[in-house]
N, C-alpha and C positions, 0 to 999 in steps of 0.2 A: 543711697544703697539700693534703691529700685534699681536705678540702672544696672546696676552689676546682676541684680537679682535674675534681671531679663536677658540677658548675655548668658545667662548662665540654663536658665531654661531655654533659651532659644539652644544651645551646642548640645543639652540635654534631649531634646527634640531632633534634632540634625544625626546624635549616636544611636537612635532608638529609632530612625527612620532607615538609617546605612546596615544597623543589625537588622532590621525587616527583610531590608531588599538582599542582603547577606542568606538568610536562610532560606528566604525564594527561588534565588539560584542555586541553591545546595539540593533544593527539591524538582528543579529544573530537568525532566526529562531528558534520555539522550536516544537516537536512534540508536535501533540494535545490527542495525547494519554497519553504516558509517563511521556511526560515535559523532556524528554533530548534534551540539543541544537543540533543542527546540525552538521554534520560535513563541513568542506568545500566542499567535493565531494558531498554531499546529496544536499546542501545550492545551487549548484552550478547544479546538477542534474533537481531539484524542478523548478529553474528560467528560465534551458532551456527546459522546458518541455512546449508542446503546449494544452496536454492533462491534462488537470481543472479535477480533484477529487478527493475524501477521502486522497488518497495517499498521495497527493502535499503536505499535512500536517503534514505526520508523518514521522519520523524519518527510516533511513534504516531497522533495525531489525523489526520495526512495520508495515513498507509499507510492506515489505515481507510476514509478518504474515496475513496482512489482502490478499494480493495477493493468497497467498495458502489456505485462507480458502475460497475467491467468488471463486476459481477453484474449493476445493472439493465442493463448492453447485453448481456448475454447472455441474460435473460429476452426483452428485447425480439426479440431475434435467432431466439430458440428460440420465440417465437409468432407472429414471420414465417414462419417455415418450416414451421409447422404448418399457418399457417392457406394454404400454397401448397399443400403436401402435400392438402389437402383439397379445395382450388379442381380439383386435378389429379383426385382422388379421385371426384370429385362425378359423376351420369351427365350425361350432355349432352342437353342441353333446347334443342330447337328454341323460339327463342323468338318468340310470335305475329306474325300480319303487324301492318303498320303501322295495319289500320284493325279488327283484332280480330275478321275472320272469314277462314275460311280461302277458297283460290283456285277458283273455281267452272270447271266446263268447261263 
């Protein structure tokens, strides 16, 4: 009767390990972009992350996506304002009259 006994705990074991991994994927993140789940790196990336935003939600291919697109608005951002800083910067140039000599008295 061992035998059977152990057959029987062993598929015991086998139904309580498929119901573990069952509710694991049920709790399985999905991006909010996409809709692809998570991987375990990503799942496991997301949970130990202390910093809350857009990203935490999405999926690796689309965190990346959105990461490289807020960098090129902040390059773009950050060469607007340079190139303001500089228009402000510049000296002030009376610029010639209309017919390219100056006003005679």
């Amino acid at each position: 009767m061992s035998g059977c006994n152990r057959v029987e705990e062993e598929q015991s074991r086998r139904r309580q390990a498929e119901r573990e991994a069952a509710e694991r994927e049920a709790q399985r993140p999905v991006c909010a972009r996409c809709g692809t789940k998570f991987t375990d790196e990503r799942w496991q990336q997301a949970a130990q992350s202390s910093w809350r935003g857009e990203w935490i939600r999405l999926c690796g291919p689309c965190a990346k996506e959105a990461a490289d697109r807020a960098e090129a608005e902040r390059v773009v951002r950050r060469r607007a304002e340079e190139a303001e800083r500089a228009a402000a910067e510049a000296p002030a140039v009376k610029p010639p009259s209309r017919f390219g000599i100056g006003r005679r008295r």
